[in-house]
Each structure stands twice: as C-alpha cells, then as structure tokens.
C-alpha positions in Angstrom: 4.0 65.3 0.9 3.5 61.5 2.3 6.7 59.1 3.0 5.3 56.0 1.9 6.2 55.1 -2.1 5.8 52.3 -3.8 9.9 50.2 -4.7 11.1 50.9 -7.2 11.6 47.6 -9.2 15.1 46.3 -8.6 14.9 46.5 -5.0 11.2 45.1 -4.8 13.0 41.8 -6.2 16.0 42.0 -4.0 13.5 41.9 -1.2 11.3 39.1 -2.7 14.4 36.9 -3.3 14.9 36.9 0.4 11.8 34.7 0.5 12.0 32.5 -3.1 15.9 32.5 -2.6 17.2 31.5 0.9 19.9 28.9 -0.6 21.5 27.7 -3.6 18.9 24.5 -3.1 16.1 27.0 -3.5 17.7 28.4 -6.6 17.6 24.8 -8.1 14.5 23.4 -7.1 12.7 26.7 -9.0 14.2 25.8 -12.0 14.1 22.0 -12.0 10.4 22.8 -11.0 10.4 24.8 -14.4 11.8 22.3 -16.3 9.3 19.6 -15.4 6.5 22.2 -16.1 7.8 22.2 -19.8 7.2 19.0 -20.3 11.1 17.4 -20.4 12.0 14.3 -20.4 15.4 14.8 -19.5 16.9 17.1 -17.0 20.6 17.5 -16.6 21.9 19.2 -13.2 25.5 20.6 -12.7 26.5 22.1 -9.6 30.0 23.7 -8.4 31.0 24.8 -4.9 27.6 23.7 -3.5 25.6 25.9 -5.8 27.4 29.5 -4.9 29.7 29.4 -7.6 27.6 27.7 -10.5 23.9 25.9 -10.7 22.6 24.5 -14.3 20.3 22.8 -15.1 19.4 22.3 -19.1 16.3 20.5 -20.4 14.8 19.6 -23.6 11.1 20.5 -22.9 9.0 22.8 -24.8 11.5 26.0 -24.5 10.5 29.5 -24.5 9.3 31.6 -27.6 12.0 34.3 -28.1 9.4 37.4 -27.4 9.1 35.7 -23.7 12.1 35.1 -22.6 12.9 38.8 -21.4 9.4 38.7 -20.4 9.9 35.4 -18.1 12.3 37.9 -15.7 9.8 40.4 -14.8 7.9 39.8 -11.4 4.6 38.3 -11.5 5.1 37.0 -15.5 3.7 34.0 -16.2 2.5 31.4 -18.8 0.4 29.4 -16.0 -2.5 30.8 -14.1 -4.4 33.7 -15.9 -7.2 34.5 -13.3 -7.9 34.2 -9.8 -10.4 30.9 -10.5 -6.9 29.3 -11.5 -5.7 29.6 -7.9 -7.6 26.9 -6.7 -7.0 24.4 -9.2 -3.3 24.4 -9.9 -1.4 21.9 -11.7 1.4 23.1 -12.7 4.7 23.2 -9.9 5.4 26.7 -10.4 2.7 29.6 -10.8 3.8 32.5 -9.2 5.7 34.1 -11.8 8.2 35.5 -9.2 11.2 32.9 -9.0 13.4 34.1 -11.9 13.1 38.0 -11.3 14.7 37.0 -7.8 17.3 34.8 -8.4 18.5 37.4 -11.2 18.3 40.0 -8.6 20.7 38.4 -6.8 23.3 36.6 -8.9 24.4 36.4 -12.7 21.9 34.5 -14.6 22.0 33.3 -18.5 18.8 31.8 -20.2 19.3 29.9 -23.7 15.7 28.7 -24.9 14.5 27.5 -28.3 10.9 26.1 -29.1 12.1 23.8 -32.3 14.4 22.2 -33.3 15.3 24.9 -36.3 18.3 25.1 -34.3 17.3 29.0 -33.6 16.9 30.2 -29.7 17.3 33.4 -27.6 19.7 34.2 -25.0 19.5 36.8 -22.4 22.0 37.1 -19.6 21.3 39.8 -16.6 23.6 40.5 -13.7 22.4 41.6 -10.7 19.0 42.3 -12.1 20.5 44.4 -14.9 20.0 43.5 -18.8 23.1 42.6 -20.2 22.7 40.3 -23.2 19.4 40.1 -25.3 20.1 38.6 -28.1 19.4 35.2 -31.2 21.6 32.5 -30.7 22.1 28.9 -32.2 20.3 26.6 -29.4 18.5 23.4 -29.9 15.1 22.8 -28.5 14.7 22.8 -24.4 16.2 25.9 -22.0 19.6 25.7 -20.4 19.9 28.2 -17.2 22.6 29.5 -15.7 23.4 30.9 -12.7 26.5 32.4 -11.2 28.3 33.5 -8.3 25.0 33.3 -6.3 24.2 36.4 -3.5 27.8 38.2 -4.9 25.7 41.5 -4.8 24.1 40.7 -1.1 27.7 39.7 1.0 25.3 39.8 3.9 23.8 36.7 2.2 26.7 35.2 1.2 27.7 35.2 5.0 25.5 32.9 6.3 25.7 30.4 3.7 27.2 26.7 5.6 29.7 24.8 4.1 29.9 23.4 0.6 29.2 19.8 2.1 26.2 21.1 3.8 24.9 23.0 0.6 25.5 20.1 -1.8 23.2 18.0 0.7 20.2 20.7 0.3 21.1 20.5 -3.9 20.9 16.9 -3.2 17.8 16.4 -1.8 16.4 18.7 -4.2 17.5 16.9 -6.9 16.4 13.4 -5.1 12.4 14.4 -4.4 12.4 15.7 -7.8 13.3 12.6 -9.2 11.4 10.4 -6.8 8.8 12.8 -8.3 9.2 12.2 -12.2 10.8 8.8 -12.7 9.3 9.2 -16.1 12.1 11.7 -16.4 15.9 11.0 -17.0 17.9 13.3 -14.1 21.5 13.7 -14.3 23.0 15.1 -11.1 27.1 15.9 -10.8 29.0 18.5 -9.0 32.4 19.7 -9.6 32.6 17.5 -12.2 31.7 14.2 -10.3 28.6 12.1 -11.5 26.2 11.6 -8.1 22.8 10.6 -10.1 21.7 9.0 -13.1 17.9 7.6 -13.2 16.7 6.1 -16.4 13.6 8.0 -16.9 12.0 5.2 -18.0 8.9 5.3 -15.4 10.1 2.6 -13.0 9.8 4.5 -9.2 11.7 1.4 -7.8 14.7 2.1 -9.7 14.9 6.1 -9.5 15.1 4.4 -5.7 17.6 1.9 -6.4 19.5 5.2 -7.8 19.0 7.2 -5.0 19.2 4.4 -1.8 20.7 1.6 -3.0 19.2 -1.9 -4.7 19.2 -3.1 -0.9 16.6 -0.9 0.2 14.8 -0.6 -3.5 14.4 -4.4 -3.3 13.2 -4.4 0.5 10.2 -2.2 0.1 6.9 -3.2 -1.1 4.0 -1.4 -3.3 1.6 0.6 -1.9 -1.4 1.0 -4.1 -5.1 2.1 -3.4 -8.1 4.4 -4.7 -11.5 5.5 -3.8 -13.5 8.9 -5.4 -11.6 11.3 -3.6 -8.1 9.6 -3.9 -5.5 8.1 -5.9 -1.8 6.7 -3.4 1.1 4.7 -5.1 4.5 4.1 -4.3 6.7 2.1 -2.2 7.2 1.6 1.5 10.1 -0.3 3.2 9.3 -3.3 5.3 10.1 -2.9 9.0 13.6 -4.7 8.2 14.9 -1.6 6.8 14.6 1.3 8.4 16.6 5.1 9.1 17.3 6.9 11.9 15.4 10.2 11.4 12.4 11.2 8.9 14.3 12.2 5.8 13.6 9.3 3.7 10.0 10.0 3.8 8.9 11.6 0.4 5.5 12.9 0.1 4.1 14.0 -3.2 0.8 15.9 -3.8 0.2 15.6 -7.4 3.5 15.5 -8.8 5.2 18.1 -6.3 7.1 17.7 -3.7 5.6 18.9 0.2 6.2 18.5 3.8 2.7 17.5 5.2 2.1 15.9 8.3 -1.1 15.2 7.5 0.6 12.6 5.2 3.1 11.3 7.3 1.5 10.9 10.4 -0.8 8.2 9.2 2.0 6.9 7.7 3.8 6.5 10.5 0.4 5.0 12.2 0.3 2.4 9.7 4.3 1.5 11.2 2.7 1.5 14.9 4.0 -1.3 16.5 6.5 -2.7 13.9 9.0 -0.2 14.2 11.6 0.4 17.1 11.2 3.7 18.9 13.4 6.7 16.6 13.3 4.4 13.9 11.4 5.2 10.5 10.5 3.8 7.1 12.1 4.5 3.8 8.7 5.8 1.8 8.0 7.8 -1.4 4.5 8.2 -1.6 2.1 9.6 -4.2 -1.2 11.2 -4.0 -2.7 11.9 -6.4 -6.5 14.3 -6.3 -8.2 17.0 -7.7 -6.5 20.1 -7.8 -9.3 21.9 -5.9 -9.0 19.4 -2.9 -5.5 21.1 -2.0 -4.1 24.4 -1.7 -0.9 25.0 -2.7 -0.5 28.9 -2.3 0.1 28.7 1.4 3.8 28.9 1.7 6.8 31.3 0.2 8.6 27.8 -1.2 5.3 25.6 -1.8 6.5 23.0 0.4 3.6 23.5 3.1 0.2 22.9 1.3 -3.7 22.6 2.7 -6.1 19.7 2.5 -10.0 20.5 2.3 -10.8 16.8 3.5 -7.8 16.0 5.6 -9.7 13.6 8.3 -10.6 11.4 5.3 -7.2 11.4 3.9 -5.5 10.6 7.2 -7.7 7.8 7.3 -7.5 6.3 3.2 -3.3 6.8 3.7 -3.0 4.6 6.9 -5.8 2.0 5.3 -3.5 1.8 2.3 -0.1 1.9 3.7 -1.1 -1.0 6.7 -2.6 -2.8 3.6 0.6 -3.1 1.8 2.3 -3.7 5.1 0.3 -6.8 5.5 1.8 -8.8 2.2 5.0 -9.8 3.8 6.4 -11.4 6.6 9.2 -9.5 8.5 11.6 -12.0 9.3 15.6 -10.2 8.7 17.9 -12.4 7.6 20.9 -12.8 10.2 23.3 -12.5 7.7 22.3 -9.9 6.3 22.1 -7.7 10.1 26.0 -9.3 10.6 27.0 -8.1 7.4 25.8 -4.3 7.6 28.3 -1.4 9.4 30.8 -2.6 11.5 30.5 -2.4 15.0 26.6 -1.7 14.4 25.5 -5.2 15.8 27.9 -8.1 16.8 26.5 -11.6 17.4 27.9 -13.4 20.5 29.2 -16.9 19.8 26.2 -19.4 19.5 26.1 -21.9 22.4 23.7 -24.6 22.8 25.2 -25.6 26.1 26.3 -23.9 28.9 28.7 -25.4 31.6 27.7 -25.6 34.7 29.9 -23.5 36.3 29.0 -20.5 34.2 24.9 -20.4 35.0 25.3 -18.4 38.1 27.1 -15.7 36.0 25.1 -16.1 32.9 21.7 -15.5 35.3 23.5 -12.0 36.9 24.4 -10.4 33.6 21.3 -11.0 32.7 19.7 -9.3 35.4 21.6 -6.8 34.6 20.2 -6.5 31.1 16.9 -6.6 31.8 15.6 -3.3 33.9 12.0 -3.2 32.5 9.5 -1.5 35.2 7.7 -4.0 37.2 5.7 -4.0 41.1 7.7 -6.9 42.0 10.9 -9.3 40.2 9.9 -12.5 38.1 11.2 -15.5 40.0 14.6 -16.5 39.2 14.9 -19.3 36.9 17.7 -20.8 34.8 15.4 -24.0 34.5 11.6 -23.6 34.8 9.1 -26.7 33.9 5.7 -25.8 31.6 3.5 -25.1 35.2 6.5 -22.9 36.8 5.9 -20.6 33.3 2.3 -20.4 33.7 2.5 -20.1 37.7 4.3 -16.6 36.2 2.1 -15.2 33.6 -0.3 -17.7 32.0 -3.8 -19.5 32.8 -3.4 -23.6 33.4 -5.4 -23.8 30.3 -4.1 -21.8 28.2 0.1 -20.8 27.8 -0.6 -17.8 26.1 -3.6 -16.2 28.1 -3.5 -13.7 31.1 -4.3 -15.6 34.2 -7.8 -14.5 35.5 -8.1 -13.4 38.5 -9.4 -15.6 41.4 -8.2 -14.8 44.6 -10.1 -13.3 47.6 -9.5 -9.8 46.3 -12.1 -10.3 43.9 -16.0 -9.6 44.4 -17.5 -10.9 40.6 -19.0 -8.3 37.9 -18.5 -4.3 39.1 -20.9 -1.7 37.6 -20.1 1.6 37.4 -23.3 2.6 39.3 -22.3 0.9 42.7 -19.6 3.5 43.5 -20.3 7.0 42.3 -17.0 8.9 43.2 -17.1 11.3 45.4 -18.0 14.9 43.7 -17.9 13.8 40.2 -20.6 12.1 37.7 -19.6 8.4 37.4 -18.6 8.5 33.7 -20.4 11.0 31.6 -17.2 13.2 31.0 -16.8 11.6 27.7 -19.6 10.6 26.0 -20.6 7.0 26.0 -20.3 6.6 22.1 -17.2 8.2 22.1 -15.2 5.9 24.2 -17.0 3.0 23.1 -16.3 4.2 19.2 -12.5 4.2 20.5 -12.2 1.4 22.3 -14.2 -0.7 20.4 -12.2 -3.6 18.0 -11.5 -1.9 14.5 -13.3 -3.7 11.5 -9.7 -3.5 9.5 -7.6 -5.6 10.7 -4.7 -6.7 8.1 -3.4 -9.9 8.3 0.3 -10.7 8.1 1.3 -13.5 5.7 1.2 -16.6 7.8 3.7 -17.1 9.9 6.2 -20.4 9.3 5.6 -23.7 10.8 8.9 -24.3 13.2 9.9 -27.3 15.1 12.0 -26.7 18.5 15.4 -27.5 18.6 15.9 -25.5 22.1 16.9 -22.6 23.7 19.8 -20.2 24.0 20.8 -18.6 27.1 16.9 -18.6 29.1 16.0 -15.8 26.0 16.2 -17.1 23.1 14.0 -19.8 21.2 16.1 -21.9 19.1 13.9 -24.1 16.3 14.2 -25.1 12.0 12.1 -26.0 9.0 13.4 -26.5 5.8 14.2 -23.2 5.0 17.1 -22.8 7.9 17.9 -22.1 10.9 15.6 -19.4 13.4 16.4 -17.5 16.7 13.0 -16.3 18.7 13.0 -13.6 21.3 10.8 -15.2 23.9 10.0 -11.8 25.7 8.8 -10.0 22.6 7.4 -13.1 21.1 5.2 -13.4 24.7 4.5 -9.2 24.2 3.2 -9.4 21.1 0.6 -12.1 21.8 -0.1 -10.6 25.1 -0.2 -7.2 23.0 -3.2 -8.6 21.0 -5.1 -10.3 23.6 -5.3 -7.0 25.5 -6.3 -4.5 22.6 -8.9 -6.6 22.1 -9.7 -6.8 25.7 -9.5 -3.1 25.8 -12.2 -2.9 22.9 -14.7 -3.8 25.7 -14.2 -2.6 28.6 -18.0 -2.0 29.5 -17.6 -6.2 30.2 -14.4 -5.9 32.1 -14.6 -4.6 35.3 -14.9 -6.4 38.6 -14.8 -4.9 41.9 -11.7 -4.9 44.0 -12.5 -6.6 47.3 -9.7 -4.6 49.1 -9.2 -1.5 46.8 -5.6 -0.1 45.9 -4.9 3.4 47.1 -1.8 5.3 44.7 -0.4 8.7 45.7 0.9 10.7 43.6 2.6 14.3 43.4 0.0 17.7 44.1 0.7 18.9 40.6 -0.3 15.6 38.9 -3.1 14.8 41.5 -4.7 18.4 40.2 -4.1 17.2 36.6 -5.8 13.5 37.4 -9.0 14.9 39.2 -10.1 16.5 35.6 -9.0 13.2 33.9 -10.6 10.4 35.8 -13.1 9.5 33.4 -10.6 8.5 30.9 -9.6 5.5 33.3 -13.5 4.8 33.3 -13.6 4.2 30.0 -10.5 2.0 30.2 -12.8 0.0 32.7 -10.6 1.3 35.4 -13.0 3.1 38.2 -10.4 5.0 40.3 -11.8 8.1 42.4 -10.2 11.2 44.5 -9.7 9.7 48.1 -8.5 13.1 49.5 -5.3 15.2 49.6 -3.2 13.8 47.1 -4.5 9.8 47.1 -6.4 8.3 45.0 -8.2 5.0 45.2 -8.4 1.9 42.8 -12.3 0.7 43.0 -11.9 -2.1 39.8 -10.4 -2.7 37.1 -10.8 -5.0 34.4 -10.6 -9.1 35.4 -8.1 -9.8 33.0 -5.0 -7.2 34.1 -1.9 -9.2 35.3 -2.4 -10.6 38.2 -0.4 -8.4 40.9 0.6 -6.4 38.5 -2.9 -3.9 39.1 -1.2 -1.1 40.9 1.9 -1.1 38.6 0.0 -0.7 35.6 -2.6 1.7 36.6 -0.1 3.9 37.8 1.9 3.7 34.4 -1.4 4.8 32.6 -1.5 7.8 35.1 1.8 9.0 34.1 0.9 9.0 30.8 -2.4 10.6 31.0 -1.2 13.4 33.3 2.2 13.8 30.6 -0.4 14.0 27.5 -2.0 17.7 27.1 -5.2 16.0 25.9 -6.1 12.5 26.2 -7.0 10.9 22.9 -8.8 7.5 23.8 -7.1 5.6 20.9 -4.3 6.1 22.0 -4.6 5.5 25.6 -6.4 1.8 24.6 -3.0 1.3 22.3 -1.1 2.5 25.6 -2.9 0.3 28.2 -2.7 -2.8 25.9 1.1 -2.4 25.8 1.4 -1.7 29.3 -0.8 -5.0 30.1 1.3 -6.8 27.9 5.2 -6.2 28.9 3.9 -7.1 32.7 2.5 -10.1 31.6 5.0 -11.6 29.5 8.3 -14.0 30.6 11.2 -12.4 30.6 14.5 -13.5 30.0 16.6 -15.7 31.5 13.7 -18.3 32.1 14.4 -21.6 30.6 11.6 -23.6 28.4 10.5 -26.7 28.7 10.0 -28.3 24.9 6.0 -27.8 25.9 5.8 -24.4 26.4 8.6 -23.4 24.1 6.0 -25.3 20.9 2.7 -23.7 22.8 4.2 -20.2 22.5 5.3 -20.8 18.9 2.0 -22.0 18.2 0.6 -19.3 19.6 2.4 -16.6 18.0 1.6 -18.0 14.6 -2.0 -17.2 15.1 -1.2 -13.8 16.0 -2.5 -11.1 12.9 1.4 -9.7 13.5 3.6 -12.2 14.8 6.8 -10.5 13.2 7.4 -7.6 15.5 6.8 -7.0 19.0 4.8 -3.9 20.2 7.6 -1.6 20.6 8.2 -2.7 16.6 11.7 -4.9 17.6 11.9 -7.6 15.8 10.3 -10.7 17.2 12.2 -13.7 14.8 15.7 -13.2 13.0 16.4 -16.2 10.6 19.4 -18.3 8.8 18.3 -19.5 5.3 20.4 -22.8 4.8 22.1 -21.4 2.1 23.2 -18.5 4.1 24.3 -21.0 6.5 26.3 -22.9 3.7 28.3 -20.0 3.0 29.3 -19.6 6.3 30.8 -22.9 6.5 32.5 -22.8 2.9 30.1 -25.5 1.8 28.9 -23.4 -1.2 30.7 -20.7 -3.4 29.3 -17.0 -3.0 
C-alpha cells in the first residue's frame, strides 16, 4: 500500500492559512477586499488587541444569498472567476476562493449576510474550522464578519505574533491603502473603542489623504494626471517640500488594488531625481488604471506582488506623468513653516547682516569646518572676494555662470578618438555607437518649472547665504547649491555630446588605482569613452588620462575622473544614463563656489539671474533646497504686527 494520501480537509486549510493568514493585518485586508468586491459604500472596521482578540469589519454591499453563505467557507468557492480564461483578466480584488476557509481554520469566525433589505439574513459561526451555527437571523442588507481569538488553536502562531502596537500599525496600513484605494467609500477605522479613521466616501482622494496624513501634507501635493492607449495614472504627489524618511507613504494601485511594484515606484522616484535629499521620499498615492490582461495578479500568496506584460512602456508613461505634474509648481518652503515643525528638527541661527570685525577669523574656521566636500585642491580663502576673484575660481570672464574653458598649455585643440587606440583594446566599439549616443544625447522632455521670481539683492549672510526681496517677502539663497544646480544643467547638457567634447591632453594624467579595481576598470573603459573621456591601461595598476572633454573644471580633471572611476568599478553594470546624470553632478559640485566666499552686488544679481533661467532652479542636484522664503505676512506675525 503507498504513503502518500491526499489531507484530509481541515488540515489542508490549516496549512493554507499559513500562507493567506500570516497576521491579524492579513485577516483584515481579505475581508475589507471582500467588502469592496460587493460593491459597499461604507465599510466600518473595529479592531481589539491588535486584531488577536477581535477583527470586524461590516458593510452594506450586495450581501450573500443564504444558500451561499456555508458555501463561501469551503476552499476554492467562489462567486468571481468561473474558468481558466478568467485568470487573466481579473477585476475583482479577491478570486481565489481560499481566504475565509483559512481564517476559520484558525480562529472563531461569525458571518451575518442579507441580500435585501426584508430585514432577513443568515448567520453561520464556525470555530476552528468546525460548523457551529447555521442558522436565519434578522440582518439588514450588507455582511458583518467576525473574527475571534485569532491563531487560539495554532499557539505556535500565536507565539510569534509582535506587540499590540506593532499589529495595530499592519491593521493600519491595511486599512489606509484600502481607503487611499476607494475614496468613493466611507471607512470607519477604531480599535479598543478609540476612533483612528473616518473618510467621507464622497470620492475626493485629497481628503481620504487629509484623513490619513494630515491637511498639511494633503494641501502640499499636487495632481498627477495622464493617459495614452495603454494607460490611465491619477493621484497626488507631494512637492519636494514635504517629504518622509523611508518609502511607506508611497501607495501604488493597479486597478483599484493595492500592490508593491517597483516597476511603479522606481520611475516614480526618477521623476524626484534631483529634487529630493538623499533618504528622503515623496508622499504619493498613485493610480493605474489598464486592462486587466496587461497585469497578472495571480503571482503572489497575498496579491501584493503583481506582473506587467509591457513594463518598459509603463516605466516610461509613470515618470513622463509624474515629472509632468512636478513641473506646475515652484518649490520654494516657507521658513516659517520649516521653524515651526518638530522641535529640535531644524533651528535657525540668529540673522545677522553684519559681522564685527573681530569675529571674521572665527566665522571663516567654523566654516571650514562645515564644508568637507571632496576636491583636488582647497578654494581660495575668502571672506571678501570682488566679481573677477569669483570667476578667477570657477567661471569664464564672459560669462558668471559658465565653466571656464580651458586654455592653458596643457591643451592641444580637437582630440579624436582615432589618434590614440589604447593599447590591446578597440578604441570604442564596446558599446555600440547608438547606444551611448541614445544615452547621452539631450532628452526631448524636458519639464519646465514655473518661473522662478524676480529678486533684487539686499546682501549676503555669513559668505553662504544670498540675502534679496520682492514684494512677496523676504528670501535666503544657498549660493553653493544655487551655483550646482546651474552648473548641474550646463554639464548634462554638455554630457549629451560628448562626440564634440574631447580635446587632447598635452601632458596626460596618469591615476593608480587598487589591483582589484584596476581588473574591474580594464573591462569598463569604453564607458569613459563615451563620456568623452579617453583613458587607457598604462601597465600594472596605472592608468592614463589621454582627454577629456574641454569644458571639465579647470584643475579639477584628475579629481573628477577619478570620482567616475569609483563609481563605475562600485556599479555591477554600468547603465550610461546614469553615469551622464553621475558625471554632470560630479562636474558641477567642483565647479561651483563654495561657502564662505563673499559676493560682490555683481555677481550676487548675475547668479540670480542665472538661476532663473534654469528649467529647475528650486533644488540643487542632490534635491536640497536651493531658496527658503519669508512671505511678509509671515514676517508680520513674527513681529506682532498682525493677529494670527
């Protein structure tokens, strides 16, 4: 006789709730999912003890006819897919048919349903997968579940389960996405008796947010909303003013439900590049709406994981749409609104429009201090530097905001890349010449940030910051990231040709670097070629600098050509678009004044000018702010002049 034989039932759905039932949360989001499916317009959630002791969650939705109720506990039962075809063009949130058989498997469940509103329903209540009650009941129209004492049959479960605090923050969540889901529905969400959510159900996304985050961040985001054949996105994105330490507050939905996709998020997250600190990220509910045979959804236990049959295109139509939205407001943060957020977050020094004399040498160390950005050599000291001292340091004497070209006896004129074949390589045919020329080339989409405001100078605080007014207040300017980010977009678009760019070194720079990484940079040479940087293998572990593009900071060759080593020996595989993005930030933070370097009136208006014709003059390219500003009002209240 064999050993293998089928489960019996009971403990084939104690096995299968191991998978559908990992946590109370898990419990909840099956039946809110349920709920929705019915068609409700309200859902009310109740919670005690983080979901081990109680979870319920009543609707009034279609309800479910009294011959199917006993029927909606047995495994693989239900109302929405009938044949395979159906697999691949779901629409519904839940389909599988196995949720409810597991969670009664594993704690004490009672289900009162009614279609009507006769005022006649059904209840059944099973224990531990056991029938107990089957019975008619008084019940108006919608299903309320039940469920007790969660895993009490599975203490092995029950074990593992964190605290109540950590559980009612998975119930949360669950209840937040689905809301953020369904604004059209009303949720209620309390546990142990407290209220923690009430939307209105009345279709507005922004409030469901308001609800969720707070009218601060509902007000600071702005819509996002786009379609082509394939593709329908809404929702609302924050502006780079508001932003959260970790990815949580991005909510993706695919049709109505709920998923984790980074095939979503990273675009999203593209669309941010450049206007968001580094670790910080944007508040964003997101909607996508398709056909249901463009996604699979019958890839993961929970559904949270799903499957894209045109991903590159979506990537593609979620960063257009996002950096489009992004584009319709300027991303100036009020000061008084950064002094009056957590304490201790961010204190503002005492504003001082002169300093004494007998403070500048101090003033000039701590800010030496401050600043330990990598460069090849130190900026010249200066606590007062005239308009031709500035551009002596980083510009051109035509031009303040310009990359000084180079002319000194270095130089030999135009460099092709046929003079110097490096030894034992092709010149530059590793990568294809249409693929880094498709990478490097200027992109045809270019948003434009709302125009940036006309500012007259007032002067400067402390060699960093630009003071200046217009009739809307009072505004600080970082001069450094001000300087980077029109540095930034001289250089990406200087990088989007490099085939003009190169010009022979007259006395080439050699760079050594460890045996491990000289291995990794002999496959990987080509991708400095088609940065218009021609560096070959000079033997052992050197390697030699042949050109590199006219317009890199002057002295700064080595320094940056080295940084882009490090990062293409760190990468496991260099993506071009990335490396251009890299370079031009690289170029950019050499190139810039630093702080502690005093404007003259001239230069200080030249760079302001400047920076207003930049597509982005709000953020630097490390996404820090560039501008803070002081409306007068805001400056009113300060002084008592007007009531709050």
């Amino acid at each position: 006789m064999g050993i293998i034989r089928p489960l019996d039932e009971h403990l084939a759905n104690q096995i299968a709730a191991g998978e559908v039932v990992e946590r109370p949360a898990s419990v909840l989001k099956e039946l809110i999912e349920n709920a929705v499916d019915a068609g409700a317009s309200r859902i009310d959630v109740a919670a005690e003890e983080g979901g081990l002791t109680l979870i319920r969650v009543a609707d009034d939705g279609s309800g479910i006819q009294s011959d199917d109720v006993l029927l909606a506990f047995q495994r693989h039962a239900t109302s929405k897919i009938s044949s395979g075809k159906d697999l691949f063009q779901i629409s519904t949130l839940g389909f599988r048919g196995e949720a409810l058989p597991s969670i009664a498997a594993v704690a004490k469940v009672k289900c009162v349903s009614a279609t009507d509103e006769s005022g006649l329903g059904r209840v059944i209540e099973i224990e531990g997968g056991t029938l107990v009650t089957n019975r008619d009941t008084n019940a108006p129209k919608g299903t309320e579940m039940i469920v007790k004492d969660l895993f009490y049959n599975t203490p092995a479960r029950l074990k593992y389960m964190k605290t109540i605090q950590t559980e009612l923050g998975h119930l949360s969540d669950v209840v937040y996405r689905q809301a953020l889901a369904r604004p059209d529905i009303a949720f209620t969400f309390a546990h142990n008796g407290n209220n923690l959510l009430r939307t209105p159900g009345n279709g507005e996304l922004r409030q469901v947010i308001a609800a969720i985050y707070g009218t601060s961040s509902a007000k600071a985001m702005v819509e996002v909303k786009q379609e082509n054949p394939d593709y329908t996105i809404y929702g609302l994105t924050a502006l780079p003013v508001e932003t959260r330490a970790n990815r949580n507050a991005v909510t993706v939905l695919i049709n109505g439900r709920y998923v984790r996709s980074q095939a979503v998020v990273q675009p999203l997250m593209q669309a941010y590049h450049t206007l968001l600190p580094l670790h910080r990220y944007p508040l964003s509910v997101i909607h996508l709406k398709m056909h249901p045979t463009l996604v699979d959804v019958n890839v993961h236990p929970a559904k949270l994981e799903v499957r894209f049959s045109k991903e590159n295109e979506l990537r593609s139509f979620v960063e257009a749409a996002v950096k489009q939205a992004l584009s319709s407001e300027a991303y100036i943060p009020s000061g008084a609104a950064i002094r009056s957020t957590k304490p201790n977050t961010w204190v503002q020094d005492q504003i001082r429009f002169q300093v004494p004399a007998e403070e500048v040498t101090q003033h000039e160390s701590a800010a030496s201090v401050q600043l330990e950005e990598p460069r090849i050599r130190e900026s010249k000291p200066a606590y007062e530097l005239d308009l031709t001292q500035i551009r002596d340091i980083a510009f051109s004497n035509e031009d303040i905001t310009q990359p000084r070209e180079r002319s000194n006896p270095t130089d030999r004129g135009g460099f092709s890349k046929d003079r110097i074949a490096p030894r034992n390589q092709q010149p530059a045919d590793k990568i294809p010449e249409q693929v880094w020329k498709s990478a490097f080339a200027v992109p045809d989409f270019k948003p434009q940030a709302p125009s940036f405001p006309e500012l007259g100078w007032i002067g400067q605080l402390h060699g960093t910051y630009i003071v200046a007014q217009n009739g809307s207040g009072l505004y600080l300017i970082d001069q450094h990231a001000a300087h980077e980010r029109i540095h930034y977009e001289f250089y990406y678009d200087k990088f989007g040709r490099p085939e003009e760019a190169s010009q022979e070194l007259l006395l080439p720079v050699t760079l050594e670097f460890a045996p491990d990484e000289s291995s990794v940079l002999r496959g990987r040479l080509a991708a400095f070629q088609s940065a218009g940087v021609y560096m070959e293998d000079f033997g052992g572990n050197t390697f030699i600098i042949r050109a590199v593009p006219h317009w890199f900071p002057s002295g700064d060759e080595a320094a940056v050509v080295r940084e882009m080593a490090e990062w293409i020996i760190d990468e496991r595989s260099v993506d071009l678009h990335v490396l251009r993005e890299k370079a031009a930030i690289m170029c950019s933070c050499k190139a810039s004044i630093k702080a502690n370097q005093a404007l003259t009136r001239e230069a200080g208006e030249k760079l302001l000018e400047r920076l207003g014709t930049c597509r982005q003059p709000y953020t630097c390219p490390h996404g820090r702010p560039i501008v803070v500003s002081f409306s007068t009002y805001e400056l009113e209240k300060m002084f008592k002049r007007v009531k709050s």
